[in-house]
C-alpha positions in Angstrom: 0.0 0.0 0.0 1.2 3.2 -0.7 2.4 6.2 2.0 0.0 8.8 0.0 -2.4 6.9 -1.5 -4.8 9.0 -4.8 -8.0 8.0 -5.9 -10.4 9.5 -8.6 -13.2 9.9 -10.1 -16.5 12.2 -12.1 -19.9 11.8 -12.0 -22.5 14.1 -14.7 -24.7 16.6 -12.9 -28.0 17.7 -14.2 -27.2 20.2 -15.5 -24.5 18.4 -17.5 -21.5 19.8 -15.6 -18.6 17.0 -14.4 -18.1 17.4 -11.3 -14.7 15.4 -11.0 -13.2 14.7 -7.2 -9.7 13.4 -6.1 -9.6 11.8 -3.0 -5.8 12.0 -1.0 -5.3 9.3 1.3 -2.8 9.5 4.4 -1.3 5.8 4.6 1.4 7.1 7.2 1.7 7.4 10.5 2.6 10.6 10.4 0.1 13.7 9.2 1.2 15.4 6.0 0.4 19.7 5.5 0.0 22.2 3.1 -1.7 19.7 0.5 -2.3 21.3 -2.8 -4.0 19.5 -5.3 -3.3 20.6 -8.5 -6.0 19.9 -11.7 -4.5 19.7 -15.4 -7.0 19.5 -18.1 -8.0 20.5 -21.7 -8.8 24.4 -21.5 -10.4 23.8 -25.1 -12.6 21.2 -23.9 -13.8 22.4 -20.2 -14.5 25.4 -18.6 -13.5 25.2 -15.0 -15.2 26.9 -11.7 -13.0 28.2 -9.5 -8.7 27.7 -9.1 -6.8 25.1 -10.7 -5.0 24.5 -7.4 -7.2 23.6 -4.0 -5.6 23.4 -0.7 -6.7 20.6 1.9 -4.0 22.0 4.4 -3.5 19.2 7.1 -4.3 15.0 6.7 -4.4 12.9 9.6 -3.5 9.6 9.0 -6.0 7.4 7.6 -8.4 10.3 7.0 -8.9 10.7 3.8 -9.8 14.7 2.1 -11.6 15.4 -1.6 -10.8 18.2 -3.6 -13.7 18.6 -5.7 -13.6 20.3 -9.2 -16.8 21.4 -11.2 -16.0 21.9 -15.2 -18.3 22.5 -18.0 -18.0 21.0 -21.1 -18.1 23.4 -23.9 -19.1 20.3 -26.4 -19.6 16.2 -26.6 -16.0 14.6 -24.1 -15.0 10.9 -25.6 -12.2 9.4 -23.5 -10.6 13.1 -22.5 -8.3 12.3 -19.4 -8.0 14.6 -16.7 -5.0 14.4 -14.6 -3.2 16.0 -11.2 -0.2 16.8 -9.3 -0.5 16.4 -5.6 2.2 18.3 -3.5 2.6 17.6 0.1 5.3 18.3 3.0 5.8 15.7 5.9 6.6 15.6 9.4 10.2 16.8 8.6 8.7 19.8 6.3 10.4 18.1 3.2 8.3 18.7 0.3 6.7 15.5 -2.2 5.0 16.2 -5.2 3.1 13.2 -7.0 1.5 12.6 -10.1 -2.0 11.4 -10.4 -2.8 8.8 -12.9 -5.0 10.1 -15.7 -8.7 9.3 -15.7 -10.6 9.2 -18.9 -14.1 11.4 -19.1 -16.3 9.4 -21.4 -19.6 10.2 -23.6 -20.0 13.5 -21.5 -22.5 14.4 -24.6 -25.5 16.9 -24.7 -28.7 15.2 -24.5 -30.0 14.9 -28.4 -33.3 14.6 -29.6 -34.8 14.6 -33.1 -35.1 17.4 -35.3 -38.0 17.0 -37.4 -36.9 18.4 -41.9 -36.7 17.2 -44.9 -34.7 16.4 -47.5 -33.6 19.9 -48.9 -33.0 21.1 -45.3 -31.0 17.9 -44.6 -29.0 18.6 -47.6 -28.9 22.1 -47.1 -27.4 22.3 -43.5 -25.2 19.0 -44.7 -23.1 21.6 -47.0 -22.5 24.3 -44.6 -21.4 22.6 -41.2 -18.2 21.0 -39.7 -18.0 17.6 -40.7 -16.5 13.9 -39.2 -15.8 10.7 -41.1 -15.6 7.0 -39.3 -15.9 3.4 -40.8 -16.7 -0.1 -39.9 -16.6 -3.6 -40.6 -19.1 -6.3 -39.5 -18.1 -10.0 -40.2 -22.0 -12.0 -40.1 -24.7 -9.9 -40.4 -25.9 -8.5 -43.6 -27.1 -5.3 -44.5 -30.4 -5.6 -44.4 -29.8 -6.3 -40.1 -26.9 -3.9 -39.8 -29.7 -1.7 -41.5 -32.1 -2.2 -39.0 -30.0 -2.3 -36.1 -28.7 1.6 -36.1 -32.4 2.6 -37.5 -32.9 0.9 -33.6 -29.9 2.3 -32.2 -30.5 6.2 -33.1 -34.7 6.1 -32.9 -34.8 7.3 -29.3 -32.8 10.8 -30.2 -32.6 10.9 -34.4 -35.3 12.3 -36.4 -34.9 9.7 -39.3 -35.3 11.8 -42.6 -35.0 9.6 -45.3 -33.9 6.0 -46.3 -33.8 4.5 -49.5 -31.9 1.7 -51.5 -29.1 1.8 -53.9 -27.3 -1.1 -55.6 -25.3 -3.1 -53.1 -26.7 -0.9 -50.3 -28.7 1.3 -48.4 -28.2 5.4 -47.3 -29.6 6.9 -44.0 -30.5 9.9 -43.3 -30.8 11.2 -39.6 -31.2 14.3 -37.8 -30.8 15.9 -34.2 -30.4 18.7 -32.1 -28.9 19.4 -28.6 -31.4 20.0 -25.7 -30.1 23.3 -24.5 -27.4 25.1 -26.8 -29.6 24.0 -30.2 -26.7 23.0 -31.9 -27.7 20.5 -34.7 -25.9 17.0 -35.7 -26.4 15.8 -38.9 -26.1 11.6 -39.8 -25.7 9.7 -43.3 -25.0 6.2 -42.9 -23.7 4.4 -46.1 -24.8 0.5 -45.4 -23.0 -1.8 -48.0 -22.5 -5.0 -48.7 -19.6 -7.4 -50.5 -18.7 -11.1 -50.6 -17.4 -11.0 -47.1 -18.0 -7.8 -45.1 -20.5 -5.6 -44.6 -19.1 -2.0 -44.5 -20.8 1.1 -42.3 -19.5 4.4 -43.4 -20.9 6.9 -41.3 -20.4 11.2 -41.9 -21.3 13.5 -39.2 -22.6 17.3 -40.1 -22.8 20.0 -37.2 -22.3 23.8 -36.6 -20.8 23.1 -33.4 -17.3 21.4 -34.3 -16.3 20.6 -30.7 -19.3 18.0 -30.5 -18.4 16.2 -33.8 -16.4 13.1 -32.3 -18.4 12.4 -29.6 -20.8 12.7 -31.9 -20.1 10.2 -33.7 -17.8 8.2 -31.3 -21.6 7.4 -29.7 -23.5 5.9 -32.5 -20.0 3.9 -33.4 -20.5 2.5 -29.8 -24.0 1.6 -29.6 -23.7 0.0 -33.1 -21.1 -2.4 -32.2 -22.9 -3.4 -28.7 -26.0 -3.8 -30.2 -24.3 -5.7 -33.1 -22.2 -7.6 -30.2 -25.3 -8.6 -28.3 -28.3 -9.8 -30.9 -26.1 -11.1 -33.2 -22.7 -11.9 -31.6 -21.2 -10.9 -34.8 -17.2 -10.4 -35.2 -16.3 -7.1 -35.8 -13.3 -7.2 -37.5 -11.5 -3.9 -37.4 -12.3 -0.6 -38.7 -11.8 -0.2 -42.6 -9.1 -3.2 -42.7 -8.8 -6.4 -41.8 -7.1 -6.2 -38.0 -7.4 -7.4 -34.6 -6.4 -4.5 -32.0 -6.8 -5.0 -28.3 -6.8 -1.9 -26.2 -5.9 -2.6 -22.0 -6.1 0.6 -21.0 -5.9 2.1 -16.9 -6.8 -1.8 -15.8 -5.2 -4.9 -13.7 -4.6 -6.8 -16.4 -2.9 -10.9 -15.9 -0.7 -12.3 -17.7 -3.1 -13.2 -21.0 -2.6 -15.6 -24.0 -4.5 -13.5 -26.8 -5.6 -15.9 -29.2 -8.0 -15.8 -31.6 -10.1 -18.8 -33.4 -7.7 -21.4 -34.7 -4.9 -18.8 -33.5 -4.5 -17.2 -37.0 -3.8 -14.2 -37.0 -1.8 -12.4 -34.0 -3.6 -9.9 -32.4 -2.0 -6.4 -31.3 -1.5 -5.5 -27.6 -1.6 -2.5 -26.3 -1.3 -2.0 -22.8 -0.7 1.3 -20.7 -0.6 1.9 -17.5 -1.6 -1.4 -15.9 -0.8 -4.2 -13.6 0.3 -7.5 -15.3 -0.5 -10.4 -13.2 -0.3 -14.5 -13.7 -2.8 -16.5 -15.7 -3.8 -17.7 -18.8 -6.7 -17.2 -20.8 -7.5 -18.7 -24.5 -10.3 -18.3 -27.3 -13.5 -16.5 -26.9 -15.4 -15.6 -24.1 -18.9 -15.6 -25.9 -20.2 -18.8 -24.6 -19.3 -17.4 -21.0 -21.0 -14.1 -21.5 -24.0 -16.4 -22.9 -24.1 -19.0 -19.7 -24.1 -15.6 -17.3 -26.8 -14.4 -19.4 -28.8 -17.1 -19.0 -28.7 -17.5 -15.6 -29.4 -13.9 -14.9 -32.3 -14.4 -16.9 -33.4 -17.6 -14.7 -32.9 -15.4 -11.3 -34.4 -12.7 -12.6 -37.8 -15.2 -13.5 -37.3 -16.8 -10.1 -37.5 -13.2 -8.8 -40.6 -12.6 -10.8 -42.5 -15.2 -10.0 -41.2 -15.0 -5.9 -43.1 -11.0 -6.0 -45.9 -13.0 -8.1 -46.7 -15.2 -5.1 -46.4 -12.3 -2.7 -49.0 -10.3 -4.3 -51.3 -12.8 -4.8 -51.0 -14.1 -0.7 -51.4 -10.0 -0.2 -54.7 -9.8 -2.0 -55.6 -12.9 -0.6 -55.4 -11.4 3.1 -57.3 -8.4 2.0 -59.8 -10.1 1.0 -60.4 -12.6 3.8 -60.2 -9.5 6.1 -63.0 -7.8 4.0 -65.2 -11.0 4.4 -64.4 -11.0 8.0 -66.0 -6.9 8.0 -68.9 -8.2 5.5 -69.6 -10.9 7.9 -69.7 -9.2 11.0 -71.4 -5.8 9.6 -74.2 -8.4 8.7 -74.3 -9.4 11.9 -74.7 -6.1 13.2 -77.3 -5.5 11.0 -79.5 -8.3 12.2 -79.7 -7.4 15.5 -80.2 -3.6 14.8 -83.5 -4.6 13.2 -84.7 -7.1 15.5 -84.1 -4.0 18.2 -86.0 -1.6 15.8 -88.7 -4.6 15.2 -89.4 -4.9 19.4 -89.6 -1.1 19.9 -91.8 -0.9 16.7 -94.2 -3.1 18.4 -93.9 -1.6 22.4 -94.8 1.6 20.4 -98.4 0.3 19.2 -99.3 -1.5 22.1 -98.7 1.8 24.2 -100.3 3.9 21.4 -103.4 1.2 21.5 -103.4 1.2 25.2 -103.5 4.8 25.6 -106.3 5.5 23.0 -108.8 2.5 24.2 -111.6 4.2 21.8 -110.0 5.3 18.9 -111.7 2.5 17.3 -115.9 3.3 19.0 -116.2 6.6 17.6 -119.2 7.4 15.1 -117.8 10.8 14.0 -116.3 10.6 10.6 -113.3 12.8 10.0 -112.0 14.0 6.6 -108.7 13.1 6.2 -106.4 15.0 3.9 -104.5 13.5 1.4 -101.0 12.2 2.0 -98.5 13.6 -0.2 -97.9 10.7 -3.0 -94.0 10.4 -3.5 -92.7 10.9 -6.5 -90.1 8.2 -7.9 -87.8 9.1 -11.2 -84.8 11.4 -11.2 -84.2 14.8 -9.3 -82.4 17.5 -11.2 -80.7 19.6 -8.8 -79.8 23.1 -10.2 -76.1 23.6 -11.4 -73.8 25.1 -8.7 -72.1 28.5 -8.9 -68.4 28.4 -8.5 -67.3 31.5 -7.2 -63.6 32.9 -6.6 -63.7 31.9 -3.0 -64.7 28.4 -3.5 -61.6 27.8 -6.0 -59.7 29.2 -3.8 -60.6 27.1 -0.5 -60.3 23.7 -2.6 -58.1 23.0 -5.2 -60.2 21.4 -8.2 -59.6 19.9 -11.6 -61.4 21.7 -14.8 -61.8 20.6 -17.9 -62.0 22.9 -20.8 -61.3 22.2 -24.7 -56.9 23.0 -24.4 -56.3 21.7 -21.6 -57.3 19.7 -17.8 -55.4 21.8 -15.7 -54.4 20.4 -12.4 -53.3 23.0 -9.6 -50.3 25.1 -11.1 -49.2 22.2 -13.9 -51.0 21.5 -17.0 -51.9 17.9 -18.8 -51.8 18.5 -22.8 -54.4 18.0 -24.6 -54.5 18.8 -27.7 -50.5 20.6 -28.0 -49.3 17.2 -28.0 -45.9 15.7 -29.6 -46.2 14.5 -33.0 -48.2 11.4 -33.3 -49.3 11.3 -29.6 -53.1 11.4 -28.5 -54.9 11.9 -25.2 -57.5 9.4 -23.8 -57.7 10.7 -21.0 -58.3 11.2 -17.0 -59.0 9.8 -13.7 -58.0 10.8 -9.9 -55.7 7.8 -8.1 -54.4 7.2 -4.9 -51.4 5.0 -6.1 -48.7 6.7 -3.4 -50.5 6.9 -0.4 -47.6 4.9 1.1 -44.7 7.0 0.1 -46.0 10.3 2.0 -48.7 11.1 4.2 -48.7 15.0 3.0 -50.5 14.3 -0.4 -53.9 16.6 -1.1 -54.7 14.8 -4.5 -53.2 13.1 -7.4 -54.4 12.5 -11.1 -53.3 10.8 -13.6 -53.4 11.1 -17.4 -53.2 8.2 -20.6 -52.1 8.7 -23.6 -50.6 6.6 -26.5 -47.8 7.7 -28.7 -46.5 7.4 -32.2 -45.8 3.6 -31.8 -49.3 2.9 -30.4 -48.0 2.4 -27.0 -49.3 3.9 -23.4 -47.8 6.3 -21.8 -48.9 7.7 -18.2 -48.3 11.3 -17.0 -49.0 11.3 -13.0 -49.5 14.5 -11.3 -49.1 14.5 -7.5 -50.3 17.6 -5.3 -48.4 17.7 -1.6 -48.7 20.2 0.9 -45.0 21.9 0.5 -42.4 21.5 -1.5 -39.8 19.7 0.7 -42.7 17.2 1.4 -42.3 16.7 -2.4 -38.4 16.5 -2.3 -38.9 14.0 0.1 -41.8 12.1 -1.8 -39.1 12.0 -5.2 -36.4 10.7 -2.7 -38.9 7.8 -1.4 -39.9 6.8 -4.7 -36.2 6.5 -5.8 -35.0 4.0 -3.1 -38.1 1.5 -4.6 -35.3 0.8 -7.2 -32.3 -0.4 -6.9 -29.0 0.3 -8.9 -28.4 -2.0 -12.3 -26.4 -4.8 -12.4 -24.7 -2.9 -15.3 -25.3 0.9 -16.5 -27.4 3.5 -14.7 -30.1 2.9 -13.0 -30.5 6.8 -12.8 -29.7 9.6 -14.9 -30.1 13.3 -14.1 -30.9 15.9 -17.1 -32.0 19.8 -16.7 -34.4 20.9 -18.8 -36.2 24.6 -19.2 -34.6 25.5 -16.0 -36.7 22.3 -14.5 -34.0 19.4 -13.1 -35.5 16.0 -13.0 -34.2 12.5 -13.4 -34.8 9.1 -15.8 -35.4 5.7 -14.2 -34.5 3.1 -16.6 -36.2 -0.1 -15.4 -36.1 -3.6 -17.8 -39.0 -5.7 -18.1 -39.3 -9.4 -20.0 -41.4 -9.4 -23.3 -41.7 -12.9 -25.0 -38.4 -13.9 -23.3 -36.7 -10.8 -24.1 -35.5 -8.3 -21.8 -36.5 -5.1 -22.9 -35.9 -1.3 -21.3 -38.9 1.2 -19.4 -38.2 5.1 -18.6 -40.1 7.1 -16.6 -39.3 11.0 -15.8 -39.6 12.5 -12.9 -39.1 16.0 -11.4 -41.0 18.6 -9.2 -41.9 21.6 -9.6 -42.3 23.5 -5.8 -44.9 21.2 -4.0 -46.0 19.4 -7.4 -44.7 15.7 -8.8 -45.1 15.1 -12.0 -44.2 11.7 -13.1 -44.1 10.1 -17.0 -44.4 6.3 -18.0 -44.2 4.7 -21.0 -44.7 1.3 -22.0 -42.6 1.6 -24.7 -38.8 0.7 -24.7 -37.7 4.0 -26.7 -36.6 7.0 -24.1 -38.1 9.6 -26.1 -41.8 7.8 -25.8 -41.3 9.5 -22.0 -39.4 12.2 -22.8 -41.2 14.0 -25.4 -44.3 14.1 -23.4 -41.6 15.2 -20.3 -40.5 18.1 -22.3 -44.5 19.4 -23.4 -45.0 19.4 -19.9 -41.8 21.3 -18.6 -42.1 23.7 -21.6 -45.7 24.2 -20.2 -45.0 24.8 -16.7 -44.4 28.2 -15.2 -41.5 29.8 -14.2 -39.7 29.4 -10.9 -40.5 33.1 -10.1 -43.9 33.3 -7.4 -46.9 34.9 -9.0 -49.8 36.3 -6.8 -53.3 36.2 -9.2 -55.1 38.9 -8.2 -58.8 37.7 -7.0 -62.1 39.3 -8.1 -62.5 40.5 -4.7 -60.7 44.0 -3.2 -60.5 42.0 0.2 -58.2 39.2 -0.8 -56.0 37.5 1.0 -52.8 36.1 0.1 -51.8 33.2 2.2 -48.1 32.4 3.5 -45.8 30.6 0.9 -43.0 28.2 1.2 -40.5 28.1 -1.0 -37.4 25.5 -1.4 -33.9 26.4 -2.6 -31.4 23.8 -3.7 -27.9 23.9 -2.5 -26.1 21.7 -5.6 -23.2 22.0 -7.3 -22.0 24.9 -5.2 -24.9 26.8 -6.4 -28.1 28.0 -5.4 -31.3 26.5 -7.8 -33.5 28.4 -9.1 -30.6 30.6 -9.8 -31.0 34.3 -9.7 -32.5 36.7 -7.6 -36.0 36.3 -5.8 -39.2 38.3 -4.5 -41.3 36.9 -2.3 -44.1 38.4 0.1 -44.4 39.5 4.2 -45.0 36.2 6.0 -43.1 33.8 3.2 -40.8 31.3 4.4 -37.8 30.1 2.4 -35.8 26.6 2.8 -32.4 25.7 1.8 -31.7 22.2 1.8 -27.9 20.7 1.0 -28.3 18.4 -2.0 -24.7 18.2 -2.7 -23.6 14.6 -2.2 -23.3 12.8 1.2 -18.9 14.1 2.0 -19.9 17.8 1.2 -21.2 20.0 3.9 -22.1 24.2 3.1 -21.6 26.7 5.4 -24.8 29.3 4.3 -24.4 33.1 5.3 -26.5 36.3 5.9 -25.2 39.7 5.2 -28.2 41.0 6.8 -27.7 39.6 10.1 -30.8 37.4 11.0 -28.7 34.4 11.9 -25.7 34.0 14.7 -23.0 33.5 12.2 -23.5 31.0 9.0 -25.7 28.0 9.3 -23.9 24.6 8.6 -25.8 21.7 6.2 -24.9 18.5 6.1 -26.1 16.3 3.3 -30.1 17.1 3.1 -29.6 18.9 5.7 -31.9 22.5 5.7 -32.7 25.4 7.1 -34.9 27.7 7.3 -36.2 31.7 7.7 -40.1 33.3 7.6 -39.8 37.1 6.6 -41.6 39.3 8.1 -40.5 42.7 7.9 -39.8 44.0 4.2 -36.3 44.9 2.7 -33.7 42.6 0.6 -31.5 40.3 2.2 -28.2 38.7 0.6 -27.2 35.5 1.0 -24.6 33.3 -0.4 -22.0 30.3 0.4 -19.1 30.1 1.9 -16.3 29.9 -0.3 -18.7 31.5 -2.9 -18.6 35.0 -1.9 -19.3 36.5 -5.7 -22.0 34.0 -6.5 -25.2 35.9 -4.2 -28.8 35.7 -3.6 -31.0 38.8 -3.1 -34.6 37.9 -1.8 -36.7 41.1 -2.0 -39.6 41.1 0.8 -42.7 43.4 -0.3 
């Protein structure tokens, strides 16, 4: 083990930063000082926050400290590599400086999704942007498959503009755009076919040229796993006829590479690794297969397990409703036998006390009992008034849209090829917060004919809905491979994807939903489709419908109007405050700021104003809290992020 001991890695915030960390480790005995930790990257690539160089001053032993770095990409990052210097002085005040092993940044990429032309426009943009060439060759599938497969591949984020035939082959068309700087990328795939190999040569059009490679580097990827995967095909080198095997940053053993019938040497590169002692031979297809295949039986044996579960749940419930049927019958029984007994004390007496009700000769005129009348009443439609909306939240329906509190379901401004069937009220997650008001939900089917399901929850704050989004997260848990969760900002609205698989005729296939809030509202997208965009197009009509982070009074019809107290939630993330910008709120408002930076990072939050003793400290989901009740504008801001400032007018 190491004295001084680096480790390293990124992760992609919402809104698409990298927020890279470098972890030192003290493996002494003794404590090390004046630790600088100094970041070397690609200045044409990122655009970092802050200093190159961050000072963790003292380590103890065996405690380790994170510098953290947050840098914007300023296009699409394939296998960049970031590296360090660490400098140190020990005990003895003799200085150390170390290098930290590069780590690659992979697909850091702008989410794309279709951009609906034509043909001139497609051939139009295709002469005037930046352009990228790549080329492959597949060994075992055909065109007509390789074809298919990137039509598959780039349907969740290409707007597929044309395809047609030519001899020997067949030419794609594809279009996108980036969600956010609108830059547009450009596709035409040349699919041919020759007595041995199937060639893909793919060009790449875009006005942004620092997006081009990863770009394309992308579709190249997904190609060859989904090429890997259904078809096990060899992919035998790109253009030519080679073997090439990259061991990159890994503990790698000692290896015999050998292809089938071991013709053909294969190149090995290695960089940067540890060799180690063992021998491996041939291909590892029919062990990737035999894993597959028992994932897939525990995965059924999982299935069925929940299966059996449910169906004893149900089963209780309704035993235990028989049990209430039973005994409310019960109860009824003898409740009319008791009404039965004092029905017939009641005549006696009356009998007993009126002894000659019965011997009287005078003849009374009786009037007429009034005859009931049995059909339908028609009550008289009820006036809504201002005050009446205002005292219960309700859901109207009108020929644009069914608008549900301060979010709106689409109706009729739809994506393309989607239709509305409509609405009913649910009470699905009861069990995941007690502060819900209401919740509707809304069906739909989209362009493939599938459903999709947009679910609107009401709650009575907004950190009751932060903490109803972090609850339904923990019902998953992480992949086995890939990302179970991916975060994405869009229209100033940060939200997240849950990718979930399900089995369809003995194939595993992908599910998305979307979900993101907006102050004490949940809004939540399913699809039963396994494309991304049958979710996120709906997602973005939604977001693009909501309003604006900034609080808006309506003014009622009435001069007497109250405005009642308002609670609004800001996110500490990324070293930032979201919403960004400055707010105004009203007399009586309170505001929240809760830590959502990840579980090592505490903030230290400060008032210039004064209304605290001294800065409050956050942990991880940690807040706090102030109600305003005397007008003016207080500043706020972070520790360490003097310049970046909040002012919150009170009126």
């Amino acid at each position: 083990m190491p004295v001084i001991e680096i480790k390293r890695g990124y992760e992609v915030l919402p809104d698409n930063n990298v927020r890279f960390g470098i972890r030192v480790i003290n493996n002494s005995e003794f404590l090390i000082v004046d630790v600088d930790v100094i970041l070397d990257y690609s200045e044409s690539l990122f655009k970092l926050y802050g200093d190159t160089i961050q000072n963790l001053g003292i380590i103890n032993p065996t405690i380790p400290r994170t510098a953290v770095f947050i840098l914007k990409p300023l296009g699409c990052i394939h296998r960049e590599e970031i590296a360090a210097t660490v400098r140190y002085k020990d005990y003895t005040g003799k200085r150390h400086t170390l290098d930290m092993r590069p780590k690659e940044v992979h697909c850091v990429c702008p989410f794309l999704k279709g951009k609906p032309m034509n043909r001139g426009e497609f051939f139009e943009l295709s002469e005037s942007g930046h352009t990228a060439e790549a080329g492959l060759n597949f060994q075992g599938v055909d065109a007509a498959r390789l074809t298919s497969f990137l039509v598959q591949t780039c349907k969740s984020r290409h707007y597929k503009v044309d395809e047609h035939s030519i001899e020997g082959g067949t030419i794609l068309y594809l279009a996108s755009e980036s969600i956010g700087e609108k830059a547009y990328y450009l596709l035409t795939a040349y699919i041919k076919e020759t007595d041995e190999l199937t060639q893909v040569m793919l060009r790449a059009v875009s006005d942004k040229p620092h997006g081009l490679n990863g770009f394309l580097s992308e579709i190249v990827d997904n190609l060859r796993h989904v090429v890997s995967t259904v078809q096990s095909a060899q992919e035998i080198g790109v253009i030519k006829k080679e073997q090439v095997i990259n061991i990159i940053d890994s503990v790698v053993q000692r290896t015999t590479f050998a292809g089938e019938g071991d013709e053909g040497a294969a190149l090995v590169n290695i960089e940067g690794s540890v060799v180690q002692r063992t021998e491996f031979k041939g291909d590892d297809v029919q062990k990737r297969l035999e894993e597959e295949r028992l994932r897939r039986e525990w995965e059924k044996e999982e299935r069925a397990r929940k299966e059996r579960e449910e169906q004893e749940r149900v089963a209780g419930q309704r035993e235990s409703m028989q049990v209430v049927v039973k005994n409310n019958g019960s109860n009824f029984t003898k409740y009319l036998a008791v009404i039965l007994i004092i029905g017939v004390l009641g005549v006696m007496g009356y009998w007993f006390m009126n002894p000659g009700s019965t011997d009287t000769h005078e003849t009374m005129e009786s009037s007429p009992l009034p005859t009931p009348k049995v059909g339908l009443t028609v009550s008289p439609t009820p006036t809504i008034t201002p005050a009446a909306i205002t005292a219960q939240p309700t859901v109207s329906i009108s020929s644009e849209t069914t608008t549900y509190s301060t979010i709106s379901i689409p109706v009729n401004n739809l994506p393309d090829g989607y239709e509305y069937l409509g609405s009913i009220p649910i009470s699905d997650y009861s069990e995941l917060s007690e502060n819900i008001i209401e919740s509707i939900e809304g069906a739909y089917r989209d362009r493939d004919n599938f459903d999709v399901f947009l679910d609107i929850i009401k709650l009575d704050s907004e950190s009751a809905a932060i903490e109803f989004i972090l609850n339904y997260n923990a019902q998953y848990e992480q992949l086995p491979t890939g990302d179970r969760f991916t975060s994405f900002l869009l229209n100033g609205q940060a939200g997240t994807i849950i990718k979930s698989y399900r089995f369809t005729d003995e194939t595993q296939v992908p599910r998305y939903q979307i979900i993101w809030n907006h102050r004490n509202i949940v809004v939540i997208v399913r699809s039963n489709s396994n494309l991304e965009n049958s979710a996120f197009d709906l997602a973005t009509v939604v977001m693009e419908a909501s309003p604006t982070s900034t609080a808006t009074v309506e003014q009622t019809a009435t001069s007497t109007a109250t405005i009642d107290p308002q609670e609004y939630l800001i996110r500490i993330d990324n070293y930032m405050f979201i919403p960004e910008g400055d707010k105004e709120i009203n007399i009586g408002d309170t505001v929240k700021w809760r830590n959502f930076e990840d579980s090592k990072q505490a903030r230290y939050l400060v008032n210039e104003n004064g209304i605290w003793d001294g800065s409050q400290f956050l942990t991880y989901m940690q807040y706090t809290g102030y109600t305003f009740n005397e007008p003016g504008i207080y500043t706020f801001y972070l520790q360490g992020r003097e310049s970046k400032k909040m002012n919150i007018k009170v009126v």
